[in-house]
C-alpha distance (Angstrom), angle and dihedral (degrees) to the residues before:
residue distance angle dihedral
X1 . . .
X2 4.20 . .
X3 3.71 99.4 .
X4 4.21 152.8 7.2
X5 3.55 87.8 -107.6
X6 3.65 97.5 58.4
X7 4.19 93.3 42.6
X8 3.71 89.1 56.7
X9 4.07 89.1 46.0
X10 3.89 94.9 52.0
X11 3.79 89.0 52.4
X12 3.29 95.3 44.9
X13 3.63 89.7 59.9
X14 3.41 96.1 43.1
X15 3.67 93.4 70.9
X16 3.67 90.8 44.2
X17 3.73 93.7 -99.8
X18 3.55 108.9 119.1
X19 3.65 133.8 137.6
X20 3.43 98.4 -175.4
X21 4.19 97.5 64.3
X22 3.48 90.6 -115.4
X23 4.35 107.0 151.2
X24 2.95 113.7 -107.3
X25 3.85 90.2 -132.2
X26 3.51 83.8 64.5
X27 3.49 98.9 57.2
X28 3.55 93.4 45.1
X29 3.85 93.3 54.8
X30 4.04 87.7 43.9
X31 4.29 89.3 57.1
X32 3.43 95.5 37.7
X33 4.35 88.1 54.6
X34 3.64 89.6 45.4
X35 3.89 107.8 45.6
X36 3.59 109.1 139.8
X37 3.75 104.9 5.8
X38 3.70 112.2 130.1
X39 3.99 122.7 -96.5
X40 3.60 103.7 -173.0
X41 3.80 105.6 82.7
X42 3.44 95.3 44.7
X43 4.13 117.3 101.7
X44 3.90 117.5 -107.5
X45 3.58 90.4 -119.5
X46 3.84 139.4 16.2
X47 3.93 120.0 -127.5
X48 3.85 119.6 -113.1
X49 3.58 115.0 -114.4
X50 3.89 114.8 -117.4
């Protein structure tokens, strides 16, 4: 997990809610990796690469 953003994303798509076309498969395999690890330190968004 890299940022906020992203957390909320994979969720999202995990309950077939995603406006991003992410799978939901993908989202659900993304949560269920995850569980547990802390959100709060991470930053809201990541920066693009140039």
């Amino acid at each position: 997990m890299k940022s906020k953003a992203q957390n909320r994303a994979m969720h999202a798509a995990a309950e077939g809610r995603s406006k991003l076309g992410i799978p939901a498969k993908v989202g659900k395999k993304f949560t269920s990796e995850q569980h547990g690890k802390p959100v709060k330190r991470l930053p809201e968004r990541k920066k693009a690469k140039r």
